[in-house]
LUMMILUM-788151 format. One record per residue (C-alpha): residue number from 0; z negated, x negated, y; residue in one letter; chain. Coordinates in steps of 0.25 Angstrom, whole numbers, plus 5000, padded with zeros to 4 digits. Layout:
<nodes>
NODE; torti; w; u; v; drenlo; drenfi
NODE; NUM; Z; X; Y; A; A
...
</nodes>
This chain:
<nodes>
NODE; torti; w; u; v; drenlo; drenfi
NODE; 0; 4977; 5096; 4864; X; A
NODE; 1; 4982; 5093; 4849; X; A
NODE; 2; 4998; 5095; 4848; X; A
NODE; 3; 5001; 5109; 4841; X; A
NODE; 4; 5015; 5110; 4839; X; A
NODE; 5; 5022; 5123; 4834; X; A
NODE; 6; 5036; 5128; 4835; X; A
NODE; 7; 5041; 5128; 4851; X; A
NODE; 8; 5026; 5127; 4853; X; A
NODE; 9; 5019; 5115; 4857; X; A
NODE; 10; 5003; 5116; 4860; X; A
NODE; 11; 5000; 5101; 4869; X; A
NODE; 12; 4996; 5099; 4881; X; A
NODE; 13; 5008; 5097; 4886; X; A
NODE; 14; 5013; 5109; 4883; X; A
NODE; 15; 4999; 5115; 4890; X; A
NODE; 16; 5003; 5106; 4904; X; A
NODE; 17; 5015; 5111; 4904; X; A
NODE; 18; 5010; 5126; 4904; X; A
NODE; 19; 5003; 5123; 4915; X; A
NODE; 20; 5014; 5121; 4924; X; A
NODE; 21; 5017; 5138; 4928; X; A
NODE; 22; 5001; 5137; 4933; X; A
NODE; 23; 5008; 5132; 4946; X; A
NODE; 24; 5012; 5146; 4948; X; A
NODE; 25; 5004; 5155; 4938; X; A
NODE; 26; 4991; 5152; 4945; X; A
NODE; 27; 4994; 5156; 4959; X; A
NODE; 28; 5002; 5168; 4957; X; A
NODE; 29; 4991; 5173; 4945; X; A
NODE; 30; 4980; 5171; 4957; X; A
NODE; 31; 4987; 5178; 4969; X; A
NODE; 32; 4989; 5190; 4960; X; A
NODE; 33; 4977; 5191; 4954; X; A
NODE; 34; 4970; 5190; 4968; X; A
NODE; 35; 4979; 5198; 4974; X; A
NODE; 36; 4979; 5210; 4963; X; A
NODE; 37; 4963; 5208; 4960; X; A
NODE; 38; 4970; 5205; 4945; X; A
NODE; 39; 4959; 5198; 4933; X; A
NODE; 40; 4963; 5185; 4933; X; A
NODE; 41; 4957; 5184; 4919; X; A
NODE; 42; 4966; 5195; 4915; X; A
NODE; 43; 4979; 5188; 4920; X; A
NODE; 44; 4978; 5175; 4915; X; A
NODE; 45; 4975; 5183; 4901; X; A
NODE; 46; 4987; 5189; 4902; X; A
NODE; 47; 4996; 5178; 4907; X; A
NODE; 48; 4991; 5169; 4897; X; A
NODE; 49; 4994; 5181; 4885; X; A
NODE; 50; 5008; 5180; 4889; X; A
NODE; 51; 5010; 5164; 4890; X; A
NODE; 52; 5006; 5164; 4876; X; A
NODE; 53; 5014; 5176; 4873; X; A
NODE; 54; 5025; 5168; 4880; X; A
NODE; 55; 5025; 5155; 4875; X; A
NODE; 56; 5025; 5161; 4859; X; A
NODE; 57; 5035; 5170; 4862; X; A
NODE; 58; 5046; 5162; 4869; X; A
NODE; 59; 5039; 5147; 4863; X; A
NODE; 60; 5042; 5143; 4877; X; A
NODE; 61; 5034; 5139; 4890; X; A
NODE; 62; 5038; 5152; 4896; X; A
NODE; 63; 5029; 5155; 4908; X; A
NODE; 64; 5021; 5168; 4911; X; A
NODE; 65; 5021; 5169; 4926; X; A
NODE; 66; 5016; 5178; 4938; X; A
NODE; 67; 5029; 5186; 4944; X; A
NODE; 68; 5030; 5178; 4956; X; A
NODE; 69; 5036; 5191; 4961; X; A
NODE; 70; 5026; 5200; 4961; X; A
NODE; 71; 5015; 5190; 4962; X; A
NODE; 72; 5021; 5187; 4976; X; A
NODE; 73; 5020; 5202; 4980; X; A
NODE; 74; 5006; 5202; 4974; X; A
NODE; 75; 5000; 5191; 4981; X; A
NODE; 76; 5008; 5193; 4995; X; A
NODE; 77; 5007; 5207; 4996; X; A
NODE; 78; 4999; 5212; 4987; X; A
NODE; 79; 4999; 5224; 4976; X; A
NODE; 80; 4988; 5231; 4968; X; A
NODE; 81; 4984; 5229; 4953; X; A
NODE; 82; 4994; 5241; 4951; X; A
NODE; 83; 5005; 5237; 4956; X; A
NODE; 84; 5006; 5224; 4950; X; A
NODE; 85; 5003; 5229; 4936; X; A
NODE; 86; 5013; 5239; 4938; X; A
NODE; 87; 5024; 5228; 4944; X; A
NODE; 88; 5022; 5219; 4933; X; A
NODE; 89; 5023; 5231; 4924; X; A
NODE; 90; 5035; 5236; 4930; X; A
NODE; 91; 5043; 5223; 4928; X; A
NODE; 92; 5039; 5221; 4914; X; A
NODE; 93; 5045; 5234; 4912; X; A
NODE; 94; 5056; 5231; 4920; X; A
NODE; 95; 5059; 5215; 4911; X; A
NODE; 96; 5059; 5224; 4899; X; A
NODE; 97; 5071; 5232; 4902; X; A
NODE; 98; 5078; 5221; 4910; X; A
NODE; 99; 5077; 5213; 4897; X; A
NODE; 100; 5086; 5221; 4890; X; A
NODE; 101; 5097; 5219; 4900; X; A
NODE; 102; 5092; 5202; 4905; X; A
NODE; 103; 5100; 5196; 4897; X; A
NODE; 104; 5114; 5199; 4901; X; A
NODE; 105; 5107; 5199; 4916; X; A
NODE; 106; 5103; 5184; 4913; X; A
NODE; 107; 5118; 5182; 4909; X; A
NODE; 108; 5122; 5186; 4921; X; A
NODE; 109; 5115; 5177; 4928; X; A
NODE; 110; 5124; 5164; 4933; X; A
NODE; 111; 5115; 5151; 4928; X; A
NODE; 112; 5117; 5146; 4940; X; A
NODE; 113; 5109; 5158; 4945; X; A
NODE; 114; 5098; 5156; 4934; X; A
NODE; 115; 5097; 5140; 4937; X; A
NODE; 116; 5098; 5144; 4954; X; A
NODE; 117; 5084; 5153; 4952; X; A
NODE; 118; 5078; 5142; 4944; X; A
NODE; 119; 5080; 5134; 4956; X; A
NODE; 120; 5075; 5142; 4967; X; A
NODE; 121; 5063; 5146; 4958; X; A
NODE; 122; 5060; 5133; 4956; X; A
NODE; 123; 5062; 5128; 4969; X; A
NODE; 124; 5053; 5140; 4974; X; A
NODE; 125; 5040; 5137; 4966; X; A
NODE; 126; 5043; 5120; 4969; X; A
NODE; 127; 5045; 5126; 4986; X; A
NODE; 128; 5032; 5136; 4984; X; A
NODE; 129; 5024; 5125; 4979; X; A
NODE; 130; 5027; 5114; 4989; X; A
NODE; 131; 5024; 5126; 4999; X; A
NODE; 132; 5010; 5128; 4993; X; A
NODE; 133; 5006; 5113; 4994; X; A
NODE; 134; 5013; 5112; 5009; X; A
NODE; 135; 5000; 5121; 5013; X; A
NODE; 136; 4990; 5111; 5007; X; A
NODE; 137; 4982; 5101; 5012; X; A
NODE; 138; 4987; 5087; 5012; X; A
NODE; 139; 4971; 5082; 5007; X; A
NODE; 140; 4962; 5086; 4998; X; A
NODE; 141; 4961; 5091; 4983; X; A
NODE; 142; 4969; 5102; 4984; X; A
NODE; 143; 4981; 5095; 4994; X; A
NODE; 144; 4993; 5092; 4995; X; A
NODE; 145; 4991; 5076; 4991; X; A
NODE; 146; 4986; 5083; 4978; X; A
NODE; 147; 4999; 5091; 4975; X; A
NODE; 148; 5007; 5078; 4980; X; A
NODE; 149; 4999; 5071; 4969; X; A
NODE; 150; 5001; 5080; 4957; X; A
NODE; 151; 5014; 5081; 4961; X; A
NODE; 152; 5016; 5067; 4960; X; A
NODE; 153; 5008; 5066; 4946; X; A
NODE; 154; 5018; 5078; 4941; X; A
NODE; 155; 5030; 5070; 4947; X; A
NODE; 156; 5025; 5056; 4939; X; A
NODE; 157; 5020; 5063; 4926; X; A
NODE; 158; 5026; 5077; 4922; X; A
NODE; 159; 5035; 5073; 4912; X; A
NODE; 160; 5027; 5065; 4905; X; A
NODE; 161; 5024; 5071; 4892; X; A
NODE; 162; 5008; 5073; 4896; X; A
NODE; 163; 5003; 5089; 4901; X; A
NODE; 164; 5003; 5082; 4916; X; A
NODE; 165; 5002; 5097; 4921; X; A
NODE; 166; 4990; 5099; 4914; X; A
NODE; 167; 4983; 5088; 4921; X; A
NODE; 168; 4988; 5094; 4935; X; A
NODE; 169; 4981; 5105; 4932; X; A
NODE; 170; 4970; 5101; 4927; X; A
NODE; 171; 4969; 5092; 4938; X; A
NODE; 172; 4970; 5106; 4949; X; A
NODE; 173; 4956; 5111; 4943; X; A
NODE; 174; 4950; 5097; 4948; X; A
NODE; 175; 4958; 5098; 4962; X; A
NODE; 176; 4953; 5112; 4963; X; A
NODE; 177; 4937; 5109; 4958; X; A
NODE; 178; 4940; 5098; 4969; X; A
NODE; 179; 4946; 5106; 4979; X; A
NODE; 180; 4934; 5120; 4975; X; A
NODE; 181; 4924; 5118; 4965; X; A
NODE; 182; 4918; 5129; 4968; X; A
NODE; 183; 4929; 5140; 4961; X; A
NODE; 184; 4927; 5133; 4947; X; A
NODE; 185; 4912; 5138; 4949; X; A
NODE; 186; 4918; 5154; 4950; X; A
NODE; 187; 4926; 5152; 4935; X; A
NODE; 188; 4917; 5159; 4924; X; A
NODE; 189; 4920; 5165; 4912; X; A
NODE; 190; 4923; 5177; 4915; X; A
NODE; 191; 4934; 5188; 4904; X; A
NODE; 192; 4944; 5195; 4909; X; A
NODE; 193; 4946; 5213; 4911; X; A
NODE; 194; 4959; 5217; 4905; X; A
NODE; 195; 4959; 5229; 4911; X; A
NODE; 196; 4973; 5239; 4907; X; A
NODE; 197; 4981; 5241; 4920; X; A
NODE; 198; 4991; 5252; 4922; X; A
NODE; 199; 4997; 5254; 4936; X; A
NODE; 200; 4996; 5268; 4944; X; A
NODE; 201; 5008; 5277; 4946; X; A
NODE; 202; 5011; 5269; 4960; X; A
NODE; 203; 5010; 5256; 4957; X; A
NODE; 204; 5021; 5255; 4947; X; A
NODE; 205; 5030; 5259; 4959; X; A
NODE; 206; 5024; 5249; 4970; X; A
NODE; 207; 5022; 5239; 4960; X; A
NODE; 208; 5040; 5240; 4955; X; A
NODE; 209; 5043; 5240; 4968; X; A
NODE; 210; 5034; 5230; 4975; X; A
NODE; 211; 5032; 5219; 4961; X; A
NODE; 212; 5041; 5221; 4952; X; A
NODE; 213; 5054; 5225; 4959; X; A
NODE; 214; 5054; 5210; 4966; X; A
NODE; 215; 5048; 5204; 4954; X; A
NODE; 216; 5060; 5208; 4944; X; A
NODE; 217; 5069; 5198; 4950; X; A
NODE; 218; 5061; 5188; 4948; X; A
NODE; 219; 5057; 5190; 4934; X; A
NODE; 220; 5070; 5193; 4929; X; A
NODE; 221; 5076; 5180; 4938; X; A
NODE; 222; 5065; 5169; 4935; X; A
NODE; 223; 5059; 5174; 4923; X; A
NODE; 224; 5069; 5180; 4915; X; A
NODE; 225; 5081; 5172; 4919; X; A
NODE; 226; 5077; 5159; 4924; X; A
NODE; 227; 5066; 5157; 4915; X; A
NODE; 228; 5075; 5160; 4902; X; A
NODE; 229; 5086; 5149; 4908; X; A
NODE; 230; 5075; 5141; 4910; X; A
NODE; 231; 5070; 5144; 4896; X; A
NODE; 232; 5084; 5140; 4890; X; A
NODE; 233; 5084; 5126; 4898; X; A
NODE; 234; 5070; 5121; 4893; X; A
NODE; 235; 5073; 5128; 4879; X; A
NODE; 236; 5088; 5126; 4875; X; A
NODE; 237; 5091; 5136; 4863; X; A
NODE; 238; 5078; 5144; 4866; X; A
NODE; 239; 5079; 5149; 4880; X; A
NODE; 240; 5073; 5163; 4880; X; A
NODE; 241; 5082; 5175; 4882; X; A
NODE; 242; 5080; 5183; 4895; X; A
NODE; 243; 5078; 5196; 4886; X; A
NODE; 244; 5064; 5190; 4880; X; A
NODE; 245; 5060; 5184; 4893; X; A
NODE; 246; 5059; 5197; 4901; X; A
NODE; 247; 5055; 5205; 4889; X; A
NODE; 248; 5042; 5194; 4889; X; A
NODE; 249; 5041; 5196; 4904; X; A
NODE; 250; 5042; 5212; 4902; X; A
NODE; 251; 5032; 5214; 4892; X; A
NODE; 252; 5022; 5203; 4897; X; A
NODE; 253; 5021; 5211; 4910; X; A
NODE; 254; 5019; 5225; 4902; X; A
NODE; 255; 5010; 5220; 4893; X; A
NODE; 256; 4999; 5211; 4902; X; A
NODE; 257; 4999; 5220; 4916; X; A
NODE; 258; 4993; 5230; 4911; X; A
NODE; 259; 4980; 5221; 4907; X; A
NODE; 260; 4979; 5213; 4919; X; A
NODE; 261; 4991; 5204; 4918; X; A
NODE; 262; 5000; 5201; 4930; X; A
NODE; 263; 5015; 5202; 4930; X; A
NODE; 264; 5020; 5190; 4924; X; A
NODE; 265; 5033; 5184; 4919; X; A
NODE; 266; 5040; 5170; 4914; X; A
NODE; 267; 5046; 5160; 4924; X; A
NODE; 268; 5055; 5149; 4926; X; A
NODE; 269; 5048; 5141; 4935; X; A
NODE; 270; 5034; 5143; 4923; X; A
NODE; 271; 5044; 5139; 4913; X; A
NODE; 272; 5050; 5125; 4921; X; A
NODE; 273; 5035; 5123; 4926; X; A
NODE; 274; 5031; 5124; 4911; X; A
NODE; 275; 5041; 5115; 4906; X; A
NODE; 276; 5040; 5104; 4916; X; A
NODE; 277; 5026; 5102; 4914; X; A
NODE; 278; 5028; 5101; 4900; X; A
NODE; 279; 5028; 5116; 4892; X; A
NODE; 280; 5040; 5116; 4883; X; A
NODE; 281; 5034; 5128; 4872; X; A
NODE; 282; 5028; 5139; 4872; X; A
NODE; 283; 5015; 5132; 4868; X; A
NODE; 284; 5014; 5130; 4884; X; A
NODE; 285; 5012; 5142; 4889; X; A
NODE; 286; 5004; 5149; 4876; X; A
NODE; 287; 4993; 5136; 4879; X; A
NODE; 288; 4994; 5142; 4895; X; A
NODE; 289; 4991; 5156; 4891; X; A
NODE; 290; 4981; 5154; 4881; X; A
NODE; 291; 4974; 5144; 4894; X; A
NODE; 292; 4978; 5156; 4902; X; A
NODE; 293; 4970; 5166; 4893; X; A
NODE; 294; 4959; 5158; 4890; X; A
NODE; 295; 4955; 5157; 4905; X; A
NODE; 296; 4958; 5171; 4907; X; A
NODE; 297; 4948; 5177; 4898; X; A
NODE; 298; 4938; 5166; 4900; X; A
NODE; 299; 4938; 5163; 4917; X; A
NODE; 300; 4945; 5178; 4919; X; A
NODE; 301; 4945; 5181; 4934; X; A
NODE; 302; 4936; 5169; 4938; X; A
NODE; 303; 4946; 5159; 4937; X; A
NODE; 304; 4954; 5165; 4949; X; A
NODE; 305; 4947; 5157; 4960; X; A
NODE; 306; 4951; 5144; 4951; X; A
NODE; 307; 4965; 5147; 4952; X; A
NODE; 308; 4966; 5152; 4966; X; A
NODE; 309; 4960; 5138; 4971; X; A
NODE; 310; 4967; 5130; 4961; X; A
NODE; 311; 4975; 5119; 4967; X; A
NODE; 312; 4989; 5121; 4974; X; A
NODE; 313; 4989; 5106; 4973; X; A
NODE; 314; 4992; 5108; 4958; X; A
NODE; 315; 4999; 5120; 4958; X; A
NODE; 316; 5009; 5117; 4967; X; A
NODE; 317; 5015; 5104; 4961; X; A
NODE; 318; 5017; 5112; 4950; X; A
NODE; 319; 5024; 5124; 4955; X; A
NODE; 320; 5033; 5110; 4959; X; A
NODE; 321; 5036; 5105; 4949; X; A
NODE; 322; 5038; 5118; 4942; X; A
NODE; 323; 5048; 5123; 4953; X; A
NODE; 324; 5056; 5109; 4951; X; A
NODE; 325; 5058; 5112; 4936; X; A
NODE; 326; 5063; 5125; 4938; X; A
NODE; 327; 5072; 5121; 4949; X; A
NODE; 328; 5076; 5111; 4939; X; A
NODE; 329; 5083; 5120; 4930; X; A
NODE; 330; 5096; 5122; 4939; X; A
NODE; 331; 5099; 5107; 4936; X; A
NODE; 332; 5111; 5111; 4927; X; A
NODE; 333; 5117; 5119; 4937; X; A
NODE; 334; 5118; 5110; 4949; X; A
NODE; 335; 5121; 5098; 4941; X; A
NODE; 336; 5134; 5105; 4936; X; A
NODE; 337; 5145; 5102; 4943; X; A
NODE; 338; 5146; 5117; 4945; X; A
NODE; 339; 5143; 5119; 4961; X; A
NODE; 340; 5144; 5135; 4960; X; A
NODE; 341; 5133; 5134; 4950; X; A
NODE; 342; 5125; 5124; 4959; X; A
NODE; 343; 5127; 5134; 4971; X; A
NODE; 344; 5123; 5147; 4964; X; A
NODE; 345; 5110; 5139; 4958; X; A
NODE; 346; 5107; 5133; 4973; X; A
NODE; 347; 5111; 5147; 4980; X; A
NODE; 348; 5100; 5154; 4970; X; A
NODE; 349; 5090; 5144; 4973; X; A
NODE; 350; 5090; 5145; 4987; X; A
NODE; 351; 5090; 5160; 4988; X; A
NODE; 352; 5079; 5161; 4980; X; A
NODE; 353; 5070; 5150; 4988; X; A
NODE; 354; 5074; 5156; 5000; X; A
NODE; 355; 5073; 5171; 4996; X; A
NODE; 356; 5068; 5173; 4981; X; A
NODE; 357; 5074; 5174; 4966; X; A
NODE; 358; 5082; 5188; 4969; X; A
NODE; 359; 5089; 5182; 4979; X; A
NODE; 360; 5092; 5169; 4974; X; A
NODE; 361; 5097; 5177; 4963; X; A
NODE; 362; 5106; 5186; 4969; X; A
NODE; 363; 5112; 5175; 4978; X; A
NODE; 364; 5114; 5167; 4969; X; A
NODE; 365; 5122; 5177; 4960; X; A
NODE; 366; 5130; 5182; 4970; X; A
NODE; 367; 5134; 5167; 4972; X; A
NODE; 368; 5136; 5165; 4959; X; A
NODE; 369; 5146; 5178; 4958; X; A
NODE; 370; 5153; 5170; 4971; X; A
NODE; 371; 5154; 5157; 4963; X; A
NODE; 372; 5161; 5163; 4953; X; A
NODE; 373; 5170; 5172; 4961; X; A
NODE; 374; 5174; 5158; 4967; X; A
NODE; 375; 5176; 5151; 4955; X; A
NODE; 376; 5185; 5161; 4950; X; A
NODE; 377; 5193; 5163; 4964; X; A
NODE; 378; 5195; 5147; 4961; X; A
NODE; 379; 5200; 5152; 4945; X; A
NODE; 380; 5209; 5161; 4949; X; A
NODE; 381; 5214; 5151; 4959; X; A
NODE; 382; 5216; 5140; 4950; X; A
NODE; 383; 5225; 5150; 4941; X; A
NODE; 384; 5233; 5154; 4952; X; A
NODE; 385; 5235; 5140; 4953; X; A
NODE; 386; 5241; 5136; 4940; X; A
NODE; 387; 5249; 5147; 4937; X; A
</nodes>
């Protein structure tokens, strides 16, 4: 690929590897919900693809578009109807517009040490998922453990060299998997998409509030508002993107794709660290991802979803480490500070939200935060008393 180099955008190869490095997640969770909802896959890779190009002009950065894991866990696990999820994903589009009016001073609210605490137990939670997934295979064969231990290895030696090393791991999953069962490359045709208009009954606006998007919220406002615009100011110094645009992106993408087949989606923090340590540094990334994402969308369409259901967890899951570990890496300037309240309140927010999830590493850690301070202050005033 010839070098095509515009303002914040950069068209290489590395640029494209690097895009890659959200697959690790995207893929499984697109799969589930599709299966699980008897969605067109055609139709929501289309859609999903739409919205990384839309994303990476607008905020000419390698911001993801993402699954809400949320919902896609309720989906999956206990299942809802077409209606339901459209209405959910609808409903918490509505919801991020109006929140966005009022996020930044809630982001401003939010102690740092909090924010760089639910990087670290998002993080740690895609690295602890993916080691959990390759624990169940087996220790031979195409599809094996020995072969996550190896790309694991190859990532270890080579990422951060300047070639698209991820682009080579994923390429090299399609021969594991033709390996591993030829026989589902023989079931991809050319075959387009239906974008059929969807708009959900009377009741499944209320089942799909209370059972998608009520529990999703959190999340969304936690990871893809708050953590991913901290994140965003890191990687990008002077051109983080405020937390206003980000939900208003996440709002209207949601309003604007469900209701012709697209799933809920939103921007992550753990997409955006996956994207960057693989190599994606401008919005270039993620406009080359969903052009891909569109192209095999209207051309493969729903035929390509037995090639992703079987597409090796050896590969993904090496890279949902290595994208977990960049995330978690974030808290850094926190717990090298020789400020032990701050390292506390980060820790204390990590491990609720392993153990439990990002609500409650969230409130624990702000109600510890609130206690940190009462302390520091109780130590103030007592320091005062002292020298008068």
């Amino acid at each position: 690929m010839r070098q095509i180099m515009t303002d914040r955008f950069r068209f290489t190869w590395m640029e494209f590897s690097g895009s890659l490095g959200d697959l690790g997640l995207f893929i499984p969770l697109v799969v589930g919900m599709t299966v699980a909802c008897g969605l067109n896959l055609g139709a929501v890779l289309v859609w999903a693809g739409l919205m990384n190009v839309a994303t990476g002009y607008i905020f000419r950065q390698p911001i993801p578009v993402q699954p809400m894991k949320a919902m896609a866990a309720v989906v999956i696990a206990e299942g809802m109807t077409q209606d339901e999820l459209f209405a959910a994903g609808m409903g918490m589009g509505i919801l991020l517009i109006v929140l966005s009016f009022f996020i930044d001073k809630i982001t401003r609210l939010v102690p740092k040490a909090v924010v760089r605490g639910i990087q670290l137990g998002i993080g740690l939670k895609l690295a602890l998922t993916a080691f959990q997934g390759l624990g169940k295979l087996p220790i031979g064969g195409w599809d094996s453990l020995g072969t996550a231990v190896g790309v694991i290895c190859f990532l270890f030696i080579f990422l951060g060299r300047r070639q698209p090393v991820l682009l080579y791991v994923f390429l090299f999953g399609f021969f594991v998997q033709y390996r591993q069962s030829p026989e589902v490359f023989s079931s991809v045709t050319v075959m387009l998409p239906q974008f059929d208009f969807h708009w959900p009954s009377g009741p499944a606006w209320i089942t799909g509030f209370f059972r998608g998007a009520l529990p999703q919220l959190p999340l969304t406002l936690l990871n893809s508002v708050v953590a991913v615009c901290a994140l965003s100011a890191d990687y990008f110094p002077g051109r983080g993107i405020p937390p206003k645009k980000m939900a208003m992106s996440v709002g209207w993408m949601n309003l604007l794709c469900i209701p012709f087949g697209g799933i809920p989606m939103c921007h992550g923090s753990g997409g955006l660290a996956a994207q960057y340590r693989f190599g994606a540094r401008t919005g270039a990334s993620v406009i080359m991802l969903g052009l891909m994402k569109i192209l095999v969308g209207l051309l493969l369409g729903h035929t390509l979803l037995e090639l992703l259901e079987t597409y090796p967890s050896a590969i993904l899951g090496p890279m949902l480490i290595f994208a977990g570990i960049e995330l978690a890496k974030a808290c850094g300037d926190v717990c090298q500070r020789r400020d032990r309240g701050g390292a506390a309140i980060c820790l204390v927010t990590a491990f609720s939200i392993v153990a439990v999830n990002a609500l409650t590493g969230f409130m624990a850690g702000s109600l510890f935060s609130s206690l940190v301070r009462m302390r520091e202050k109780g130590k103030c005033r007592d320091v005062h008393a002292k020298e008068s």
